[in-house]
Structures are given as C-alpha cells and as structure tokens.
VEXKE-240566 format. One record per residue: x negated, y negated, z of N, C-alpha, C, CB in turn. Coordinates in pm, 1 decimal, always signed. Glycine has a CB too. Example, Ala and Ser with C-alpha at 12.3 -4.5 7.8 and 13.67 -1.06 7.14 Angstrom:
-1319.0, +569.0, +780.0, -1230.0, +450.0, +780.0, -1320.0, +330.0, +780.0, -1130.8, +447.3, +904.6
-1285.0, +225.0, +708.0, -1367.0, +106.0, +714.0, -1290.0, -3.0, +787.0, -1408.4, +59.8, +572.5
***
This chain:
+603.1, +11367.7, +25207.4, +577.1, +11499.5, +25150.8, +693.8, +11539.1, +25060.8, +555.3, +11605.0, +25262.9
+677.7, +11587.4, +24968.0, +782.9, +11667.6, +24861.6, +745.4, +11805.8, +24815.9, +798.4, +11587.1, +24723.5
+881.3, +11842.6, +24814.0, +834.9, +12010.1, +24807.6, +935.7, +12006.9, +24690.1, +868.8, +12142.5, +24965.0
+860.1, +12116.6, +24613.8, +923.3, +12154.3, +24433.6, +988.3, +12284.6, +24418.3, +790.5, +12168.0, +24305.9
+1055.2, +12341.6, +24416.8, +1117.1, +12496.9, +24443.7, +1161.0, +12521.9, +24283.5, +1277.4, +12507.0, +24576.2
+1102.1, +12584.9, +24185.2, +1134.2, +12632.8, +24071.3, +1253.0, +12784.8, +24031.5, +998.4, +12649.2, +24032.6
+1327.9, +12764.5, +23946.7, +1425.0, +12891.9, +23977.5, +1436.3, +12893.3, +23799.1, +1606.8, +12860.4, +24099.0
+1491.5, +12982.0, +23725.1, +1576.8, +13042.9, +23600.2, +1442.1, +13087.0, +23536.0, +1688.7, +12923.7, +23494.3
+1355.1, +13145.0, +23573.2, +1268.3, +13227.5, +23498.1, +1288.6, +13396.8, +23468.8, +1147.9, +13206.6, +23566.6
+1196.3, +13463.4, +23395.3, +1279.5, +13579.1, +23373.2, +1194.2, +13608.5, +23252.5, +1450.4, +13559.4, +23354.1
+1261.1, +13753.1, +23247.4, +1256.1, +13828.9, +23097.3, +1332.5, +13838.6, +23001.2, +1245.9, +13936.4, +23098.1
+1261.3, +13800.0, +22886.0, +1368.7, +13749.2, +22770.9, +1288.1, +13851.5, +22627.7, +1362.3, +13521.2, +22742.8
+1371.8, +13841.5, +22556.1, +1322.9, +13886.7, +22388.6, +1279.9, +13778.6, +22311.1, +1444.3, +13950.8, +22293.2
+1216.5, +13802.0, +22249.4, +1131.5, +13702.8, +22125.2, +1280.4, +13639.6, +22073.4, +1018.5, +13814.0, +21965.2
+1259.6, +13493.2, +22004.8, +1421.9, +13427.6, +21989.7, +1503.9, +13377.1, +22068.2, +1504.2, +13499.2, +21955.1
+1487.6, +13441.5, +22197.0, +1581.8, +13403.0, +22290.5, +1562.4, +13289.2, +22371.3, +1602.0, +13497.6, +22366.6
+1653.1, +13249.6, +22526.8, +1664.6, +13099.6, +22525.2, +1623.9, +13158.2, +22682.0, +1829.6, +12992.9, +22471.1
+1548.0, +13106.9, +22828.7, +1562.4, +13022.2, +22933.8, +1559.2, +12874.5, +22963.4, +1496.6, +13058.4, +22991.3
+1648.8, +12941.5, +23030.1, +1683.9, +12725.6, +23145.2, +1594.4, +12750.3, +23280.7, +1939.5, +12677.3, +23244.7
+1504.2, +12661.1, +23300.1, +1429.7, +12658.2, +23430.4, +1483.5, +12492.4, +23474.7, +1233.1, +12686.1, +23407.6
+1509.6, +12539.2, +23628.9, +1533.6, +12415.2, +23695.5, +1419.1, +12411.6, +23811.5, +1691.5, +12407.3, +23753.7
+1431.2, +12244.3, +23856.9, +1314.5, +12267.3, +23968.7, +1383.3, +12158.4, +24029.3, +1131.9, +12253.2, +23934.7
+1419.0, +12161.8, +24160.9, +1461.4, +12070.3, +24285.2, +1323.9, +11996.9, +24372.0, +1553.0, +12179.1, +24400.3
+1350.4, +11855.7, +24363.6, +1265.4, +11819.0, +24508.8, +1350.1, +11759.0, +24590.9, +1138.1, +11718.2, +24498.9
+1264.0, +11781.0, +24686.2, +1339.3, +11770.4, +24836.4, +1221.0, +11699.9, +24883.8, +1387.3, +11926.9, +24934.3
+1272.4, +11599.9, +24997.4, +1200.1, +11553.5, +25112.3, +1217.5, +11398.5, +25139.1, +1053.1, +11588.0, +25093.2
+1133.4, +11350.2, +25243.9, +1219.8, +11209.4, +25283.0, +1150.6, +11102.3, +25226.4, +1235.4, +11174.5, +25446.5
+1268.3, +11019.2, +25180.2, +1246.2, +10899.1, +25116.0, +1199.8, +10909.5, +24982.3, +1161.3, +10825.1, +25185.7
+1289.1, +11004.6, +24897.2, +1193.2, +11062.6, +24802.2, +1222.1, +10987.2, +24672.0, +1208.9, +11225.1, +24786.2
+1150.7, +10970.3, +24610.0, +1170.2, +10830.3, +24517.3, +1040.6, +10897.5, +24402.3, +1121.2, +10631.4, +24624.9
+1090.1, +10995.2, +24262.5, +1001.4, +11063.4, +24179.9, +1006.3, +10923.6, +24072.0, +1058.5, +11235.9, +24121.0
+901.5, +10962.6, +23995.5, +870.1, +10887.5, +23886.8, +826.6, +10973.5, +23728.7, +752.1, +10799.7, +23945.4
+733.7, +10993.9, +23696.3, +697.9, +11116.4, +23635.3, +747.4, +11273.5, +23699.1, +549.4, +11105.3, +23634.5
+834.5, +11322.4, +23593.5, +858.4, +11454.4, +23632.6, +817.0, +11564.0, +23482.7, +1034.7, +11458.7, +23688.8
+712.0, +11660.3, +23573.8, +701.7, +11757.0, +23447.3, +675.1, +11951.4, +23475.4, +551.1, +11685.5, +23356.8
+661.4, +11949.9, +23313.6, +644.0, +12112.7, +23316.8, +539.2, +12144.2, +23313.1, +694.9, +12190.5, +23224.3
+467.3, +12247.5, +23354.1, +320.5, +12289.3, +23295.8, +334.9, +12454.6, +23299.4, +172.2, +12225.4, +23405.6
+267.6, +12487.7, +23204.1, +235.7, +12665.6, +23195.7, +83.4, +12699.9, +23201.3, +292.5, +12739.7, +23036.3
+66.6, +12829.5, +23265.9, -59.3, +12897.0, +23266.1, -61.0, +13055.3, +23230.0, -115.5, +12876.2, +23401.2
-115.5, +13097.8, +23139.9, -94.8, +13155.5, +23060.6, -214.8, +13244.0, +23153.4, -90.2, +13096.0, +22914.3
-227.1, +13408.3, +23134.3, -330.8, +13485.1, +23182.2, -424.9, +13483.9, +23098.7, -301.9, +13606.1, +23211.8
-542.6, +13447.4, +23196.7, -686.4, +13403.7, +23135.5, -689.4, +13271.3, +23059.8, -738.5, +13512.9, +23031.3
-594.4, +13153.3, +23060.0, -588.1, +13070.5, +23010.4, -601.3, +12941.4, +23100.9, -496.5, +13092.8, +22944.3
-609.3, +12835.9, +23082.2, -607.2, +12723.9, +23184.1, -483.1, +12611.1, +23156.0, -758.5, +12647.3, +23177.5
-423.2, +12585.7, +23258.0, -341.2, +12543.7, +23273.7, -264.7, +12423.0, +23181.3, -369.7, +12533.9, +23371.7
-177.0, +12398.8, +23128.9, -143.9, +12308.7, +23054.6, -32.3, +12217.2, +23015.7, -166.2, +12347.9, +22992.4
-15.1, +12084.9, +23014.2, +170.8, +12056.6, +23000.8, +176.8, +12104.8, +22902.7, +253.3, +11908.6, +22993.1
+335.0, +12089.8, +22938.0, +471.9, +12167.4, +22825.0, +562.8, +11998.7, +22782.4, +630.8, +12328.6, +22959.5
+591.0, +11956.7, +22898.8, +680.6, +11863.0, +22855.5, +695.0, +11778.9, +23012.7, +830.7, +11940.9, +22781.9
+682.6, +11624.9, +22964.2, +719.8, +11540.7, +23046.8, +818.7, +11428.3, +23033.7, +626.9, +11503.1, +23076.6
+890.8, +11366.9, +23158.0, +996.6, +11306.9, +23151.3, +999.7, +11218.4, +23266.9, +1098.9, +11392.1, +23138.5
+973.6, +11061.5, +23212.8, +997.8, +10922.3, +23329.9, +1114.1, +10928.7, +23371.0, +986.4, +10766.3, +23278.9
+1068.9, +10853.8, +23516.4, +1232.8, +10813.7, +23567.2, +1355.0, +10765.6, +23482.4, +1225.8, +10699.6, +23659.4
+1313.6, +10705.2, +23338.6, +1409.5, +10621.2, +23260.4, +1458.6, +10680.3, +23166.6, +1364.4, +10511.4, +23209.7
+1371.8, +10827.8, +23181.9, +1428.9, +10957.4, +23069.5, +1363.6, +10959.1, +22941.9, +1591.9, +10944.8, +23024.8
+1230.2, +10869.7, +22911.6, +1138.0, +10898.5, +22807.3, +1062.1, +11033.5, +22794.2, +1046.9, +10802.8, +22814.9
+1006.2, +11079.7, +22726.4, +987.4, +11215.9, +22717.6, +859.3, +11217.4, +22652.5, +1097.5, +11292.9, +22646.4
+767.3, +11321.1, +22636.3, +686.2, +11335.6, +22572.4, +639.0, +11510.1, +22571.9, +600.7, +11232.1, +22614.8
+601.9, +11598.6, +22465.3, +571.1, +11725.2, +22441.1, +493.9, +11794.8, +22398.5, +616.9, +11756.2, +22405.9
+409.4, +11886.8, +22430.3, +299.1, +11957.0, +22375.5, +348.6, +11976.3, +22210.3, +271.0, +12108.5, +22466.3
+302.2, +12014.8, +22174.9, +304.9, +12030.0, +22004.3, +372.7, +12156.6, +22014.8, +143.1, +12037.7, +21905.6
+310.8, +12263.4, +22051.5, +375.8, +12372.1, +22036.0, +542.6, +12458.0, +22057.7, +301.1, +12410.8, +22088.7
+540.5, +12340.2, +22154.3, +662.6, +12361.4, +22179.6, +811.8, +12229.0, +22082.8, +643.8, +12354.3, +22359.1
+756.7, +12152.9, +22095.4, +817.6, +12085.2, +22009.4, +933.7, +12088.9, +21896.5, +743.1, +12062.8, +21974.4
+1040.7, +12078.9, +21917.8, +1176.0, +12115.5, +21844.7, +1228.2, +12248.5, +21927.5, +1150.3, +12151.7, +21664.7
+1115.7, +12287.4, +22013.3, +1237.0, +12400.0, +22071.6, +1228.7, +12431.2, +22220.8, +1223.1, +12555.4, +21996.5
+1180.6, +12359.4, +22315.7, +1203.3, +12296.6, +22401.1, +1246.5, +12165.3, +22473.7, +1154.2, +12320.1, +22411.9
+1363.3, +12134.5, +22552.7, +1384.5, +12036.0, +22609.6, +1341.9, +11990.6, +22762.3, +1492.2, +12037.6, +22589.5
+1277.5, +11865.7, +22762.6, +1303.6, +11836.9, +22919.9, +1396.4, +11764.8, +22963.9, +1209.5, +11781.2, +22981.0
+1490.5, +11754.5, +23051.2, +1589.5, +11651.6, +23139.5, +1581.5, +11672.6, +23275.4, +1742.3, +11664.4, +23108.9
+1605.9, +11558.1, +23335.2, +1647.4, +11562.6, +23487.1, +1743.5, +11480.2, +23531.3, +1544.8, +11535.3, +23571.9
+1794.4, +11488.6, +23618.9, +1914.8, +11445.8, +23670.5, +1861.4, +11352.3, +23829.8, +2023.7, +11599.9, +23692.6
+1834.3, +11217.0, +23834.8, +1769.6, +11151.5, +23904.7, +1877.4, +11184.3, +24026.9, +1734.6, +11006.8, +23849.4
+1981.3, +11166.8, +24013.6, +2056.7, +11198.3, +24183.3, +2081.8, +11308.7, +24191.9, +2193.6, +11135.6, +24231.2
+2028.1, +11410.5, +24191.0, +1986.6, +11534.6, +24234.8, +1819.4, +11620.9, +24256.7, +2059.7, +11595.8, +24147.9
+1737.3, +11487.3, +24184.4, +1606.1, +11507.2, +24180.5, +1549.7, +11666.5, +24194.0, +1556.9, +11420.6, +24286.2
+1622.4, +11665.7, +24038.5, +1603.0, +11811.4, +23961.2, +1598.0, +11765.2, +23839.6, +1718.9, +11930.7, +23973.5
+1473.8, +11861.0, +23773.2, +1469.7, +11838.4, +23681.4, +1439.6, +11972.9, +23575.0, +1397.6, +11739.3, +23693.9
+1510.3, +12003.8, +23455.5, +1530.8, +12099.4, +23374.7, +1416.9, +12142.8, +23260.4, +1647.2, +12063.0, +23321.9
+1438.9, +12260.4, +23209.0, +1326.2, +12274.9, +23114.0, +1428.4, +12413.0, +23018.1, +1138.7, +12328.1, +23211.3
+1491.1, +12318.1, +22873.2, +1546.2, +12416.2, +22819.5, +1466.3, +12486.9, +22675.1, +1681.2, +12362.4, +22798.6
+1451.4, +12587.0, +22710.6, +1347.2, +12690.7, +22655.1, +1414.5, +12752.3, +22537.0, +1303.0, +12809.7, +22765.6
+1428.0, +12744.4, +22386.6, +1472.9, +12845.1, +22284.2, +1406.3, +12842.3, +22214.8, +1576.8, +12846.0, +22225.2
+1419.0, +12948.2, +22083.9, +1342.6, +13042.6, +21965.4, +1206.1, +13084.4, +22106.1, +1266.7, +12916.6, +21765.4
+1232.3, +13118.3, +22141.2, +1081.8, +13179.7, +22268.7, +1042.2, +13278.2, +22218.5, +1108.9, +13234.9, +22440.6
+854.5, +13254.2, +22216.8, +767.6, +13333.4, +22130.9, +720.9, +13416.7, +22247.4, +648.0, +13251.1, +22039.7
+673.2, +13512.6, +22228.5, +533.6, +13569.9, +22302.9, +462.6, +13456.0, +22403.1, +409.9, +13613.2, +22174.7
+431.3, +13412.5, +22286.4, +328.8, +13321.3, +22343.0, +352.2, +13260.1, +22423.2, +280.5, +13247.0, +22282.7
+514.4, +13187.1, +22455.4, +522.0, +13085.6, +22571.2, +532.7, +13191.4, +22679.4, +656.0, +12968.3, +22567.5
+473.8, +13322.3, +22711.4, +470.3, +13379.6, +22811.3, +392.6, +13328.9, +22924.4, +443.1, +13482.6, +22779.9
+421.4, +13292.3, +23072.8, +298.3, +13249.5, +23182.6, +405.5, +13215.3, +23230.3, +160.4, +13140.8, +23167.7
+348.7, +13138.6, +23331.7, +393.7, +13108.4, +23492.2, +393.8, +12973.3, +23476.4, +290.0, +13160.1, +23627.3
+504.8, +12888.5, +23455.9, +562.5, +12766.5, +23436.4, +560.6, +12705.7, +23607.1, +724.6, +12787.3, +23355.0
+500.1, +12569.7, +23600.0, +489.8, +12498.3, +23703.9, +567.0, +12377.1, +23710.0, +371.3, +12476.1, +23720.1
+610.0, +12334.2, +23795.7, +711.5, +12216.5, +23786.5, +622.7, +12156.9, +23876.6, +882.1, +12230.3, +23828.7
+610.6, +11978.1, +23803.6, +555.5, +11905.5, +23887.2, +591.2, +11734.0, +23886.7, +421.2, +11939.7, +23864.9
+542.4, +11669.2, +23972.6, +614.7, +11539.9, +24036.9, +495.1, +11443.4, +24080.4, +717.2, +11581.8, +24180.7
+541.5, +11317.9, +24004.3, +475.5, +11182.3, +24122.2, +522.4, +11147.9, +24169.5, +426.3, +11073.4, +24113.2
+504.7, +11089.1, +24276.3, +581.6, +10985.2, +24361.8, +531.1, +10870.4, +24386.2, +610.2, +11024.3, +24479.1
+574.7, +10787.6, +24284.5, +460.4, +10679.6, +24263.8, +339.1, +10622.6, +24348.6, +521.3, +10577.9, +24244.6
+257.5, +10735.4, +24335.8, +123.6, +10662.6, +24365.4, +123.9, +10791.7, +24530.4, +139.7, +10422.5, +24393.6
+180.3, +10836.2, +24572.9, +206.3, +10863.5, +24715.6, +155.7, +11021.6, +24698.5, +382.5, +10833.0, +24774.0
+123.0, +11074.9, +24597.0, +62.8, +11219.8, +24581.0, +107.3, +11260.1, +24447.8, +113.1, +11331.2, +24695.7
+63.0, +11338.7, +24427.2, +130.4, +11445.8, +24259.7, +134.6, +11547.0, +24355.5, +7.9, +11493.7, +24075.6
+282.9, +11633.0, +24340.9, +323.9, +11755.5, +24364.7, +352.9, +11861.3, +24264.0, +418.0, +11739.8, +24428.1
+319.1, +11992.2, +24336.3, +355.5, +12116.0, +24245.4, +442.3, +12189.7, +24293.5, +255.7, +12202.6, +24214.8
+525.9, +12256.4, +24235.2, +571.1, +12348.3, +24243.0, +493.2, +12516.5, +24294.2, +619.1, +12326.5, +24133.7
+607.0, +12591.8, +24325.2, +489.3, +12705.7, +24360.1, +500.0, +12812.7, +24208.1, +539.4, +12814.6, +24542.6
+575.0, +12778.3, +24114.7, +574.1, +12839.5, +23969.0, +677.3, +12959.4, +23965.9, +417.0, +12897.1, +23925.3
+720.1, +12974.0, +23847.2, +813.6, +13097.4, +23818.2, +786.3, +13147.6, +23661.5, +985.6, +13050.5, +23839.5
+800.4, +13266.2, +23678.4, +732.9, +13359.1, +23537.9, +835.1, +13381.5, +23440.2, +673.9, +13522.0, +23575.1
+798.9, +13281.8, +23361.6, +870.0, +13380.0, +23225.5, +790.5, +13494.6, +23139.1, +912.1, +13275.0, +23101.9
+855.2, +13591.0, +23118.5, +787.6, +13695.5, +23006.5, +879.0, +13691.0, +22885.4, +776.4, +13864.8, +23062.3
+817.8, +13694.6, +22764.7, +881.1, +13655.7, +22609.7, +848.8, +13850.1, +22586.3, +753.6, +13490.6, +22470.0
+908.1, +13905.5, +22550.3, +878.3, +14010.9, +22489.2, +881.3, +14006.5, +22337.8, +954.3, +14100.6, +22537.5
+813.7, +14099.3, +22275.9, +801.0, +14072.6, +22082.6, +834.0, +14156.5, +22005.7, +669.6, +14054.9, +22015.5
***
C-alpha cells in the first residue's frame, strides 16, 4: 500500500509562482511513474505533468514552459513548480504514483486558487 500526502497549495495572484510537493510513504516502496493531475469545477479530471523513475518528463500543452515536474527518488517526493499562473490553472491538483504494476495511487489533492 502507498499513501500520497500533497502540501504547498494556496492562493496566489495571476503571474505568480506555487511549489506543490507530494511524499509517498509505505513498505517496500519502489515508485515508477510519478505525476500531477488537476480538476477543475465542473471539469473532468486531467494530467498536468509526468515524470519516470529516470527523470523523463512529459506535459500537458497548456502548461508547458511554465510548469515543472521533479522528484527526488530517495525521498520519494515528488514536486510540481507552478509560474506565470493563470486563472485557469485554478482546481484541486492531485498527486499520483505507480508502483510498478502493484496499484496506481492518489493522492487526497490540494487547492490552488489563481486569482485575476
């Protein structure tokens, strides 16, 4: 079992920057794919940005040039650095995890609000 605990969300101004981190914990824990996802109100759920164990990456379009993902494999945390933040990336950011083959985990989510 792995559990995802998300933290650095918040209220920000249009332009401005959050750092979201997300920790897993649990035994024998060995991640592979680690990512972001947002859900927006009245919207359905969607990635933001993902990142292999080997640190390859891949990104929604929208966010692209102004979001980063990293994680830090011996601390099995992994980051989500957020700048120029629109409105739009307003919702409830989910952090999530494979463990190769052994389940996909979620996070329980943390809210950013972009004000405009």
């Amino acid at each position: 079992q792995v559990q995802l605990v998300e933290s650095g969300g918040g209220l920000v101004q249009a332009g401005g920057s959050l750092r979201l981190s997300c920790a897993a914990s649990g035994s024998r824990l060995r991640l592979n794919i680690m990512a972001w996802y947002r859900q927006a109100p009245g919207k359905q759920r969607e990635l933001v940005a993902a990142i292999s164990r080997g640190g390859s990456t891949n990104y929604a379009d929208s966010v692209k040039g102004r979001f980063t993902i990293s994680r830090d494999n011996a601390k099995n945390t992994v980051y989500l650095e957020m700048n120029s933040l629109k409105a739009e990336d307003t919702a409830v950011y989910y952090c999530a995890a494979d463990a190769y083959g052994s389940g996909y985990y979620w996070g329980q989510g943390t809210q950013a609000t972009v004000s405009s």
